[in-house]
MITIVO-430266 format. One line per field, with one value per residue (C-alpha): residue in three letters; residue number from 1; x, y, z. Coordinates in steps of 0.1 Angstrom, whole numbers, plus 5000, padded with zeros to 4 digits. Layout:
code	[ALA,...] $
pos	[NUM,...] $
x	[X,...] $
y	[Y,...] $
z	[Z,...] $
//
This chain:
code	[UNK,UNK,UNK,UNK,UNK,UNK,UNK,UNK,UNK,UNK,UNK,UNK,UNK,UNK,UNK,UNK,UNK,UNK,UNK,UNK,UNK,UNK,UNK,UNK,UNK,UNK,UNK,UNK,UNK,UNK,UNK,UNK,UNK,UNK,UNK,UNK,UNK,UNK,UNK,UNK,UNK,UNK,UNK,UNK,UNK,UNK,UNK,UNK,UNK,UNK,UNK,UNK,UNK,UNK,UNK,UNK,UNK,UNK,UNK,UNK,UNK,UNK,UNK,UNK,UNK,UNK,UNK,UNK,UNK,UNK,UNK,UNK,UNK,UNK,UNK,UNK,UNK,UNK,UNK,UNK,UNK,UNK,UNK,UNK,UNK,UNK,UNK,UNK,UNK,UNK,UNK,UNK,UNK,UNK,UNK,UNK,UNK,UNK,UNK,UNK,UNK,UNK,UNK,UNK,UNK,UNK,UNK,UNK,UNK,UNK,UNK,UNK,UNK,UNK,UNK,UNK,UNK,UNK,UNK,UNK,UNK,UNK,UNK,UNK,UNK,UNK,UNK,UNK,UNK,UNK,UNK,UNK,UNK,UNK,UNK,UNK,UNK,UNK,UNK,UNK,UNK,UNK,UNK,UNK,UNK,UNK,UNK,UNK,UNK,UNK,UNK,UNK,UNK,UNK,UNK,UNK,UNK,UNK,UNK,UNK,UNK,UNK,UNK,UNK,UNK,UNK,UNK,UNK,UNK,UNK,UNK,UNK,UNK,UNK,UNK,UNK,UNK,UNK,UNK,UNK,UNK,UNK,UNK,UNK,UNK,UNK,UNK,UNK,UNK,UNK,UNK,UNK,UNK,UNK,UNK,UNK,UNK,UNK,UNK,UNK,UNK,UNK,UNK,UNK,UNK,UNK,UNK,UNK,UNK,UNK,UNK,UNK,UNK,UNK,UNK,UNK,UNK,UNK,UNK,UNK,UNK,UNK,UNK,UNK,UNK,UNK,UNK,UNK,UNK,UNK,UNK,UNK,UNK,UNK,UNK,UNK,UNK,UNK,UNK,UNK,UNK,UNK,UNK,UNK,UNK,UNK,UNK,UNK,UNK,UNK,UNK,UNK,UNK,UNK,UNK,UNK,UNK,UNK,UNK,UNK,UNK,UNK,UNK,UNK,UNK,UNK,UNK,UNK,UNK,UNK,UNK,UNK,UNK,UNK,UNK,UNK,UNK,UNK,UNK,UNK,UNK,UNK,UNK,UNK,UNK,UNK,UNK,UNK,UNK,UNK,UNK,UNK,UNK,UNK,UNK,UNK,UNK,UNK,UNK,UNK,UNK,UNK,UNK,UNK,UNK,UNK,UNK,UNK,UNK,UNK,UNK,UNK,UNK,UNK,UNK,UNK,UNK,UNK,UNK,UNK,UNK,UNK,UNK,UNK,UNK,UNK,UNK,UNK,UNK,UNK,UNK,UNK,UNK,UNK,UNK,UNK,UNK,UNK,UNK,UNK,UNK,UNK,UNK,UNK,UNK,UNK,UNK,UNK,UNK,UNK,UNK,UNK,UNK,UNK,UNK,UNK,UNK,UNK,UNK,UNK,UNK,UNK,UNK,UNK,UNK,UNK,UNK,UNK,UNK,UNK,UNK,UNK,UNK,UNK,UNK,UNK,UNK,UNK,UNK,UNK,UNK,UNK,UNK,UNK,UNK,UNK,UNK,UNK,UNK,UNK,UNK,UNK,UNK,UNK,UNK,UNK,UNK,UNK,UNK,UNK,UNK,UNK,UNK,UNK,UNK,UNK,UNK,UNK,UNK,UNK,UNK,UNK,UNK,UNK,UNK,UNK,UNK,UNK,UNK,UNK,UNK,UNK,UNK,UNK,UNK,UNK,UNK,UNK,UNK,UNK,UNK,UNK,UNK,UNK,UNK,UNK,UNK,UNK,UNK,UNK,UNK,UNK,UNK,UNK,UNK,UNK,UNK] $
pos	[1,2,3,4,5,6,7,8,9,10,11,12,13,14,15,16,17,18,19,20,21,22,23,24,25,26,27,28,29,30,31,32,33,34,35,36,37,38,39,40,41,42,43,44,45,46,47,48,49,50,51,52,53,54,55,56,57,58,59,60,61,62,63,64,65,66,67,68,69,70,71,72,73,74,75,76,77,78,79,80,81,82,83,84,85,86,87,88,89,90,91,92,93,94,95,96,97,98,99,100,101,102,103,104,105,106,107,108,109,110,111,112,113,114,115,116,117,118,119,120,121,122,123,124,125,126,127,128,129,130,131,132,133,134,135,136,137,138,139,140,141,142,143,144,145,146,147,148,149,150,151,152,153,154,155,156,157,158,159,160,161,162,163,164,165,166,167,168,169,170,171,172,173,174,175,176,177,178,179,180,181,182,183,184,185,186,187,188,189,190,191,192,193,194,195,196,197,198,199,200,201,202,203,204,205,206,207,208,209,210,211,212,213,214,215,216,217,218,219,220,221,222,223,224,225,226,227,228,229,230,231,232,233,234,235,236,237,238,239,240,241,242,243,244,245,246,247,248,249,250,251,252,253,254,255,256,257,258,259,260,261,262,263,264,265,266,267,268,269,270,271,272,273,274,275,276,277,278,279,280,281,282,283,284,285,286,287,288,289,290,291,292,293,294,295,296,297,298,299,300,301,302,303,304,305,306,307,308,309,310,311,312,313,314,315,316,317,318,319,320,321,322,323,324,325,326,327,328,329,330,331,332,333,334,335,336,337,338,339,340,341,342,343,344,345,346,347,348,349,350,351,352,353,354,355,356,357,358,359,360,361,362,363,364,365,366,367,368,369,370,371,372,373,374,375,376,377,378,379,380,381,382,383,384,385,386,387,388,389,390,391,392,393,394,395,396,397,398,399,400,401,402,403,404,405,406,407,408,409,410,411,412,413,414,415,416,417,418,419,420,421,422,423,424,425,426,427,428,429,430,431,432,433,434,435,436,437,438,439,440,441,442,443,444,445,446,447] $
x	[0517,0537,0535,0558,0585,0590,0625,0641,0637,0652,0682,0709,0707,0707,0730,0754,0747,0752,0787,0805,0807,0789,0817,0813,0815,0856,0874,0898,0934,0913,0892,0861,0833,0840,0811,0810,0783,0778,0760,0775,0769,0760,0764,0742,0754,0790,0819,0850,0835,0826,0855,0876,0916,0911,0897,0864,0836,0810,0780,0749,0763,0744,0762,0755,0734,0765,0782,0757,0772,0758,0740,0731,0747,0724,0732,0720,0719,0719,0712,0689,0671,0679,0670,0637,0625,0621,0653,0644,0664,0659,0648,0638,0629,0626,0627,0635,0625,0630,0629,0597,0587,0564,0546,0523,0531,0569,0557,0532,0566,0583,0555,0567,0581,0557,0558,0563,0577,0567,0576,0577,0547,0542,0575,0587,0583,0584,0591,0579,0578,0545,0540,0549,0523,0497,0507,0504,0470,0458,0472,0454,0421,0431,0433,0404,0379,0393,0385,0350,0343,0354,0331,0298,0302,0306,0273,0253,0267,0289,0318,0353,0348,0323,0333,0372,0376,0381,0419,0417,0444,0454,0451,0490,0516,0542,0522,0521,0514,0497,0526,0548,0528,0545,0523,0493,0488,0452,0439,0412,0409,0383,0379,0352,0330,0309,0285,0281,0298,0290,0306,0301,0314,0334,0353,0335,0352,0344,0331,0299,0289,0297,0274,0247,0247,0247,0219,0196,0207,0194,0164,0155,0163,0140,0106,0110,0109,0070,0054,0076,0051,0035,0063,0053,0060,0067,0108,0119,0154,0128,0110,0130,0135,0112,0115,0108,0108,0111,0127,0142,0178,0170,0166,0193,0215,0208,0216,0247,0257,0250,0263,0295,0321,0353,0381,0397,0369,0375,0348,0330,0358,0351,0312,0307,0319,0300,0265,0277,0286,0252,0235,0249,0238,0206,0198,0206,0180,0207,0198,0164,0151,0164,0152,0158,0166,0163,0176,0177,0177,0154,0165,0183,0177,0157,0161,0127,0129,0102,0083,0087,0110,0144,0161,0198,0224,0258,0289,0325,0355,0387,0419,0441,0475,0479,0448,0440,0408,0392,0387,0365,0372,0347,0357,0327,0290,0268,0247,0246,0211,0203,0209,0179,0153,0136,0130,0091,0084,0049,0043,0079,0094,0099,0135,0138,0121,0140,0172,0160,0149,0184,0203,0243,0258,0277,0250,0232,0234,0225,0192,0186,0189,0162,0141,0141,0164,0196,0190,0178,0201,0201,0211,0209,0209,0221,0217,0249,0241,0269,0274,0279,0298,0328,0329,0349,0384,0384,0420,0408,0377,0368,0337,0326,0330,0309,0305,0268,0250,0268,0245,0262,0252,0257,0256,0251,0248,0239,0260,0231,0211,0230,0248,0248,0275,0279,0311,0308,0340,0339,0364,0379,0387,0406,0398,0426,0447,0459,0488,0516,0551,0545,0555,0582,0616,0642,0660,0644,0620,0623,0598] $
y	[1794,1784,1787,1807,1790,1786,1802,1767,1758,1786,1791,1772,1797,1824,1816,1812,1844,1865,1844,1869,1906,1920,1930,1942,1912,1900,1896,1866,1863,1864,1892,1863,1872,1852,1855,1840,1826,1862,1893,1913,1951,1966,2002,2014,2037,2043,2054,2040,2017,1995,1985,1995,1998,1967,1947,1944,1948,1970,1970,1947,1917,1883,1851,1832,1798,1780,1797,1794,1789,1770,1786,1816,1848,1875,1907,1944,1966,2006,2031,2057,2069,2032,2014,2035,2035,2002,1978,1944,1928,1889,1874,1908,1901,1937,1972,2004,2032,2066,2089,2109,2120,2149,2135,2109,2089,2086,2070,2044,2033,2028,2007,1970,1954,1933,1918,1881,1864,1828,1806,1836,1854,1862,1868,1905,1929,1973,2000,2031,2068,2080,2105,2079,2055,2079,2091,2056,2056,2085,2072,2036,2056,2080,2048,2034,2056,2071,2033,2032,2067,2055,2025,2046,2067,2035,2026,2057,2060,2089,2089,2101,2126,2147,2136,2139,2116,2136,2124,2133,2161,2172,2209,2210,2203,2194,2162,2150,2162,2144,2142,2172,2205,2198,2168,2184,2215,2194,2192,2217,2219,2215,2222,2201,2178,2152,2139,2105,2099,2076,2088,2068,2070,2041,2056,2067,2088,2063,2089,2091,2127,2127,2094,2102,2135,2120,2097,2127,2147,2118,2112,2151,2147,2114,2131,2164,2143,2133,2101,2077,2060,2030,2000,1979,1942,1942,1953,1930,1951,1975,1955,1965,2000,2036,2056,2090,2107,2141,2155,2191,2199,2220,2194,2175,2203,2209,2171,2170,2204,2190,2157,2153,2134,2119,2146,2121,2111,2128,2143,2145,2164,2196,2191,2230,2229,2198,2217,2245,2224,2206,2242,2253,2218,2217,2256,2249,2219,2193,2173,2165,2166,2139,2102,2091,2056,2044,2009,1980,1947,1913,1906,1920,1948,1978,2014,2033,2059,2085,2067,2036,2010,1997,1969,1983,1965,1946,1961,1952,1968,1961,1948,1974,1977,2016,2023,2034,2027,2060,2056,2028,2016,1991,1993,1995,2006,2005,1973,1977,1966,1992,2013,2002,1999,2033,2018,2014,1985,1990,1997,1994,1973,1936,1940,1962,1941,1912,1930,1944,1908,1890,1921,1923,1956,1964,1973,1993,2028,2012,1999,2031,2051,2031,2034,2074,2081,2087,2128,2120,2118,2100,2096,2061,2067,2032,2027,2001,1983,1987,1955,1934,1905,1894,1861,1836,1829,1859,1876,1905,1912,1919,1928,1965,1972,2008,2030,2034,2030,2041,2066,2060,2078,2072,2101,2090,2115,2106,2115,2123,2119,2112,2141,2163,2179,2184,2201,2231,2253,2255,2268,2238,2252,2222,2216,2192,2186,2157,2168,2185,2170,2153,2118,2121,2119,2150,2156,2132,2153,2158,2181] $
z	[3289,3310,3349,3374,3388,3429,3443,3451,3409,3403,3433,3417,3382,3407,3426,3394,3382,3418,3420,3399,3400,3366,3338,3305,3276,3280,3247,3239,3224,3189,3203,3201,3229,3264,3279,3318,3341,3360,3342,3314,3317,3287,3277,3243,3226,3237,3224,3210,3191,3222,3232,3264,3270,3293,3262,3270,3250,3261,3235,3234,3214,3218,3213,3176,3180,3176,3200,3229,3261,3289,3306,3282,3291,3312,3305,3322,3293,3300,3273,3261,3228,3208,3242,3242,3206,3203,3203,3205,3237,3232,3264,3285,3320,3339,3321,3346,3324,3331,3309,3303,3265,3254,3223,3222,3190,3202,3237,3216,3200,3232,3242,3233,3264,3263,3228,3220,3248,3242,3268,3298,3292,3332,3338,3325,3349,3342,3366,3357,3368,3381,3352,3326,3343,3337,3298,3292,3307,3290,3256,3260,3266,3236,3217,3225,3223,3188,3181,3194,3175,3143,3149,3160,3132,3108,3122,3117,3085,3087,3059,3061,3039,3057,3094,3111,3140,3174,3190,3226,3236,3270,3280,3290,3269,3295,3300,3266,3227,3203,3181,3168,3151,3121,3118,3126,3101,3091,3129,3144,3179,3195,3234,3239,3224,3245,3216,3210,3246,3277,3311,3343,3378,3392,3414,3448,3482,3507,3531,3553,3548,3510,3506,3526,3508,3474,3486,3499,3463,3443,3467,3460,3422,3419,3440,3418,3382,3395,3390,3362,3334,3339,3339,3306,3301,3263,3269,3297,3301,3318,3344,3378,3369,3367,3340,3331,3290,3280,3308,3310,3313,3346,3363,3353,3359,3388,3407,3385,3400,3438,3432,3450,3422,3433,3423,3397,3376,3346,3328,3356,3370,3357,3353,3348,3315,3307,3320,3292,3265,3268,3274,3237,3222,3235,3226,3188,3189,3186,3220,3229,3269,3286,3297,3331,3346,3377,3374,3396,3397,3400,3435,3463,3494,3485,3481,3491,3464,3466,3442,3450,3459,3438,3446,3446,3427,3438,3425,3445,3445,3426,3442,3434,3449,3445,3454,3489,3513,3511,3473,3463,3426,3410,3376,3358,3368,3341,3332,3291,3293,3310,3279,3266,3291,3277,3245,3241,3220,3216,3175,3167,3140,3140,3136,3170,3189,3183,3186,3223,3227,3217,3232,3223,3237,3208,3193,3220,3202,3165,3187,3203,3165,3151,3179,3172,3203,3184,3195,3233,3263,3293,3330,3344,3386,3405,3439,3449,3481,3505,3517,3480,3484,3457,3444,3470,3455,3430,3422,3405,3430,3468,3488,3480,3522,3519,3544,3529,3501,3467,3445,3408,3376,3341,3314,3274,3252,3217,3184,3171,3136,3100,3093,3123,3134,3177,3178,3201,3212,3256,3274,3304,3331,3346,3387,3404,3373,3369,3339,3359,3362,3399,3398,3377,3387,3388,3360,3334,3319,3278,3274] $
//
């Protein structure tokens, strides 16, 4: 791959190309393309067959190999549905894209800007709308969790035949669609289904009051779950952290309904319907009560929880250009180990233990099925030391600069057992919502 190239290697061809005002592509005597040194403005799509009373041509046309000039032509090409669909434009630097689609399946197709570029992978470069940023968002999630789910359920076993993948909607159409109804007369919605889900905040208000009130929430939370069992040495994914078993959705309920989320974190957004969905479930005997995790690490500062003290863990923040400093974003928050720290070993197969022993996190919920907890849920609780430090000389990575300690959760429900079926109808009642048209510019929206 090959590196960016400074301004001064770079001036002369710039220079060239600034030198001459942009025209469409001139035509000769033998109405042959003459294509100059400056930029060639390109209309798709026009009329009269592309060619203007002043003989230019006005179309997309690219020169033939043996009739490359020196330097090759640049060209600014405007147009719109053929641009958009997917019209391959050899040597594509920058993309402004505007317009805004409906439908989910038509924006994957628009999608390929970044295709193969040999030669100039780092250079393309795509401006985007606000609204288009976040469909695009919202489809690569869509995408990968439909790919996840299809994988879990290869896993437990679960056919086809007798199980139809969920494909994550929106609750307003004038964001986005899945694709067009005619193409959906087989779908059944479904307003919410959380089985076989893991949910975890990463993003955190970087606020006093709403910290130290998360931190006095979990500390309540914590001393009214009792004494945890007796830490065991046989599962070494369990050796900084308590645990409790068989605890009762009550009080679960009632820290996730104090717990103060950050307003764009998703599920966790609208945690009310969450609470009922899991209500429903566990009333039909389909969830289990709950084991808890307090997890922390080998080394560090610690957290005097009320039973005891945890070392907290180090998490930083993410350099993110957008993102501003009241909102602390570190990506990710669960260890995957963690996952399986309430696995008792003790009596359990050969082939468990050495799977816990030689843990791979793709297979975390394939471990915790054969260990019997493919019906139990569970809230992993992380204390994130304020003051973690990024790596020196990371891009991607900068100290986590808290205001105060960081109280993060983690939610996993199971799918449950071979041939169970979760789905439960809830009504969302969406809080903040993110799908209305702000962000996108006036005047561009298809829906």
């Amino acid at each position: 791959m090959n590196r960016y190239p400074s301004f001064e290697d770079i001036r002369k061809e710039i220079t060239i190309l600034l030198s001459k005002e942009p025209t469409n592509i001139p035509l000769d005597e033998d109405d042959e393309f003459a294509y100059h040194e400056g930029i060639h403005m390109c209309i798709d799509n026009c009329k009269n067959n592309g060619i203007t009373d002043d003989g230019m041509y006005v179309r997309l046309a690219y020169p033939t190999a043996d009739n490359m000039p020196t330097p090759a032509p640049a060209f600014i090409v405007v147009g719109g549905a053929t641009l958009s669909r997917g019209l391959t434009i050899e040597g594509l630097i920058s993309t402004f894209f505007l317009r805004s689609v409906s439908q989910a399946d038509t924006l994957m197709q628009m999608g390929r800007w970044f295709g193969y570029r040999k030669g100039y992978e780092l250079l393309p470069r795509l401006w985007i709308t606000s609204k288009t940023n976040d469909q695009f968002k919202f489809l690569a999630a869509l995408d990968q969790e439909l790919r996840d789910e299809i994988h879990e359920m290869d896993t437990l076993g679960k056919s086809p035949a007798n199980y139809g993948p969920r494909v994550k909607n929106t609750p307003k159409a004038s964001f986005i669609r899945i694709t067009a109804k005619n193409r959906m007369q087989s779908a059944q919605a479904t307003d919410m289904d959380f089985s076989g889900s893991f949910n975890q905040t990463y993003l955190f208000d970087n606020d006093v009051a709403v910290l130290k009130h998360n931190i006095v929430e979990t500390e309540k939370f914590i001393a009214s779950l009792g004494q945890p069992e007796e830490r065991k040495e046989c599962n070494q994914h369990a050796e900084n952290s308590f645990i409790w078993r068989n605890v009762e959705f009550s009080l679960v309920k009632k820290y996730l309904e104090e717990y103060k989320f950050n307003s764009r974190l998703g599920v966790f957004n609208d945690i009310a319907s969450v609470i009922a969905w899991i209500e429903k479930i566990s009333a039909e005997g389909k969830l289990e009560n709950w084991n808890i995790i307090l997890a922390g690490k080998g080394s560090g500062s610690v957290w005097n929880s009320p039973v005891g003290p945890v070392k907290k863990v180090s998490r930083t923040r993410k350099k993110l250009k957008n993102e501003s400093d009241t909102v602390i974003n570190i990506g990710v928050l669960r260890d995957p180990k963690d996952i399986i720290a309430d696995i008792d070993l003790e009596g359990q197969p050969q082939e468990i233990v050495s799977k816990v022993k030689d843990f791979k996190s793709k297979y975390a919920k394939e471990i915790r099925s054969l260990a019997g907890l493919d019906s139990t849920p569970q809230l992993i609780v992380y204390v994130i030391d304020k003051d973690s430090k990024a790596v020196k000389g990371s891009d991607t990575r900068e100290d986590l600069n808290s205001v105060e300690d960081i109280v993060g959760i983690c939610m996993n429900i199971p799918g449950g057992k071979r041939g169970t079926d979760y789905t439960a109808t809830v009504s969302i009642h969406m809080q903040n919502n993110p799908f209305d048209d702000e962000g996108d510019l006036e005047g561009t929206n298809e829906n």
